[in-house]
C-alpha positions, 0 to 999 in steps of 0.5 A: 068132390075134387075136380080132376087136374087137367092133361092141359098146360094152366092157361089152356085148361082155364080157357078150356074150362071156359067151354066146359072141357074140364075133366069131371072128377068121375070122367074117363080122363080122371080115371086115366090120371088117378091110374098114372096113365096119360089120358092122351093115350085115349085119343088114339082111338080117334085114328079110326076115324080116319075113315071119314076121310077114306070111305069116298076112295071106294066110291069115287065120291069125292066133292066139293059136297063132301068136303062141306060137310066134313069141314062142318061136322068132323069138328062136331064129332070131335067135340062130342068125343071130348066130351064124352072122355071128359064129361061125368059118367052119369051124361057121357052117354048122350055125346055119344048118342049125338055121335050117332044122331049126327050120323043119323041125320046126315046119311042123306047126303054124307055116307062117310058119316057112318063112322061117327055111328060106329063111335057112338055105338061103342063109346056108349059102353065107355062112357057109362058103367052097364051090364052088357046085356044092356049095353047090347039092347041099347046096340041093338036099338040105335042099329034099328034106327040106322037101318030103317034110316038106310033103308029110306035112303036108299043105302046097299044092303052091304052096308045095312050088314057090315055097320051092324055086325062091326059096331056089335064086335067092336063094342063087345071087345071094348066093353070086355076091355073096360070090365078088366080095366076095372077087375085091374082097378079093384084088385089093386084098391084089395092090394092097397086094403090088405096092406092098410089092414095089415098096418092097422093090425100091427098098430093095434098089436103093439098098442096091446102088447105096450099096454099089457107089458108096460101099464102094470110095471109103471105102476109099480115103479111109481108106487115105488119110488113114491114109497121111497121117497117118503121113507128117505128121511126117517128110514133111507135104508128102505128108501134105498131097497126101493129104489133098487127094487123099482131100478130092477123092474124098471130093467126087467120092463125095459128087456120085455119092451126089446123083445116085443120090438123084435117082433113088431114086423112080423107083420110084414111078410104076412101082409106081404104073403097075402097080397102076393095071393091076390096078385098072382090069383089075378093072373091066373097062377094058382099060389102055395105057400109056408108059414113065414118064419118068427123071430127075426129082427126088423131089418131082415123081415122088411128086407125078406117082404120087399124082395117077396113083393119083387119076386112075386111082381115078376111072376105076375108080369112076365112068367106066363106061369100056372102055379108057383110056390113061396117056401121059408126055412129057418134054423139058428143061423140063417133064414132061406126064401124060395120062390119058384113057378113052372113059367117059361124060365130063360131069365139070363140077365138081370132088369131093374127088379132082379138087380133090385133083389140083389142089391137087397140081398147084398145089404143084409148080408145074404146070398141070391141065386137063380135057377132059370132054364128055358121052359123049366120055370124060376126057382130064386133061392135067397139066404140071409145069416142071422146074427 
C-alpha cells in the first residue's frame, strides 16, 4: 500500500517525516486528499481550543502558573492532534486517549486543560470507524473518568454537568457527520462502478457483435479467394466469379459493421440514466424516468448523456427538489430531452453548467430551452434534429 502524498511542501514533508508526521495511506488526511479537499481544511477544528486561552477570563485565573502550563502542554496537544489526522486509523484512537489523559492529569492544577478532554472525546470517533452505540459506551467511560477526577479535586458541580453533556453533543454530530462523509464516499465509489460496468458491458457487447458479424463472413472470404486463386490458372472465368462473390460479401460485411457502430453508444444514456437514479435517490428526490431512445448516432447519444449528467448534477445540487422526471421522445427528425423537478425554480442566469449545456447543445445543432418559475420547479427542454 502506497503512502499518501503530503499537504507539505518536499523538504518540509521529508523532515516531518522524520518525527513520524507522515500521513498514513488510511489517515483522515489521506481520505481528504484522495476526495480533492485540502486537508488544511481540518484544522479549523482546532480554533475550538481557543478555550484554553479564554477559560481563565471567567475566573480570573490568570498567572504565571497557567501561563507554565499552556506553554508545556498546548504544544503537546497539538502534536497529539497531528497525530491523531495523520496517523493509521487502526492507532489514531490512542492520540486522542492521550488528549483526554493529559486533561486527566492536569486537572489538579490546570482547569483550561478540560478542553483537550473534549477534543479527545470527540476525535476518538474521528479517528476510528465504530458504531455509535460504541462510540457512545467509550464516551460514557472516559466522562466516568473525568468526573471521579473532578470530584477528588474538588471541581463545581457546573462543571461535572456541562463537560459531560458538551462532549456527548458534539461527539454525536461529529459522528453524524463522519457517517454521511462516508455514505458520500460510497455513493460516489457506485457512481464510478455503474459507469465501470457500463463499459464493460459495451466492450463485451461489441466483441459479441464483431464476432457474430464478422468471424463467418471472413471465413468465407478466405475460402473464396483461396479458391480463386487456384482456379486463376486453369479456369480464370471462375477465378473472376469468386473474387466478385468474395467483394460482394466483403461489402455486404462492411454495411452490418457500420450498422452495429451506430449503436456502439447506446450504452451510454443507459449507464448515464442509472447513475442519475443514484444520485438523485442520494439526495432525496424520487427519479421517474423513460426508456432512452435507439438508433442515434454516436455524437448525439454522448452529447444527449453529458447534458443528462449536467442537468441532473444541477438537480442534486441546487434544486432542493422531491421528485423529478427525465422523459425522451423520437420521431424520424429529431430527438427531445426533458428534464423537469418541483424545486424552487428561479433559475434566471445561466452558471458554468447551464452555458455548459448550451454550448453542447449549439454543437449538435439543437435548441435549449428553459421554463423556471420561482417556486414552480425546472423544466430543461432539449431538441436535437436528426440527420
Amino acid at each position: 500500500m502506497h503512502a499518501a502524498s503530503s499537504p507539505f511542501p518536499p523538504a518540509v514533508a521529508r523532515l516531518l517525516a522524520r518525527f513520524g508526521f507522515a500521513p498514513a495511506p488510511d489517515s483522515a488526511v489521506a481520505d481528504c486528499i484522495r476526495r480533492g479537499v485540502s486537508p488544511w481544511s481540518e484544522g479549523v477544528h482546532l480554533l475550538w481550543s481557543m478555550w484554553v486561552f479564554i477559560t481563565p477570563l471567567f475566573g480570573g485565573q490568570y498567572s504565571w502558573k497557567w501561563a507554565l502550563f499552556t506553554g508545556l502542554s498546548y504544544p503537546v496537544f497539538l502534536a497529539l492532534y497531528a497525530k491523531v489526522m495523520l496517523s493509521s486509523r487502526r492507532i489514531a484512537y490512542r492520540y486522542a486517549l492521550g488528549m483526554a489523559a493529559l486533561c486527566l492529569v492536569l486537572m489538579p492544577w490546570y482547569p483550561s486543560g478540560i478542553s483537550y478532554f473534549v477534543f479527545g472525546c470527540v476525535m476518538l470517533r474521528t479517528s476510528k470507524r465504530i458504531s455509535l452505540v460504541r462510540y457512545l459506551v467509550q464516551i460514557a467511560g472516559l466522562n466516568a473518568a473525568f468526573l471521579i477526577v473532578a470530584v477528588a479535586v474538588g471541581y463545581p458541580w457546573q462543571a461535572m454537568v456541562w463537560v459531560p453533556v458538551m462532549t456527548l453533543i458534539i461527539g454525536v454530530i461529529v459522528n453524524v457527520e463522519r457517517t454521511n462523509n462516508e455514505k458520500d464516499d460510497a455513493l460516489k465509489l457506485s457512481h464510478d462502478e455503474v459507469r465501470r460496468l457500463a463499459a464493460t458491458a459495451e466492450r463485451e457487447r461489441i466483441g459479441r457483435d464483431l464476432h457474430d458479424l464478422l468471424g463467418h463472413t471472413l471465413s468465407l472470404i478466405t475460402l473464396k479467394l483461396e479458391l480463386a486463386r487456384k482456379l486463376s490458372d486453369r479456369d480464370p472465368g471462375a477465378s473472376k466469379r469468386e473474387l466478385e462473390e468474395a467483394e460482394r460479401v466483403a461489402r455486404h460485411a462492411l454495411a452490418e459493421v457500420r450498422s452495429a457502430v451506430t449503436g456502439i453508444r447506446n450504452a451510454d444514456l443507459a449507464a448515464e440514466l442509472a447513475s442519475a437514479r443514484l444520485m438523485l435517490e442520494s439526495s432525496q428526490v424520487h427519479l421517474e424516468y423513460g426508456a432512452p431512445p435507439q438508433g442515434l448516432s454516436p455524437e448525439v447519444e454522448r452529447g444527449l448523456a453529458l447534458i443528462l449528467r449536467e442537468a441532473t448534477t444541477n438537480i442534486a445540487r441546487h434544486a432542493n427538489a422531491g421528485r423529478a422526471h427525465i422523459g425522451f421522445e423520437q420521431d424520424a427528425r429529431s430527438v427531445q430531452l426533458c428534464v423537469e423537478d418541483d424545486g424552487r425554480g428561479g433559475v434566471a442566469t445561466d452558471g458554468n453548467g447551464l452555458a455548459g449545456m448550451r454550448d453542447r447543445v449549439r454543437a449538435l445543432g439543437g435548441t435549449l430551452s428553459i421554463d423556471s418559475p420561482r417556486g414552480g420547479g425546472t423544466r430543461l427542454l432539449v431538441r436535437v434534429a436528426l440527420a
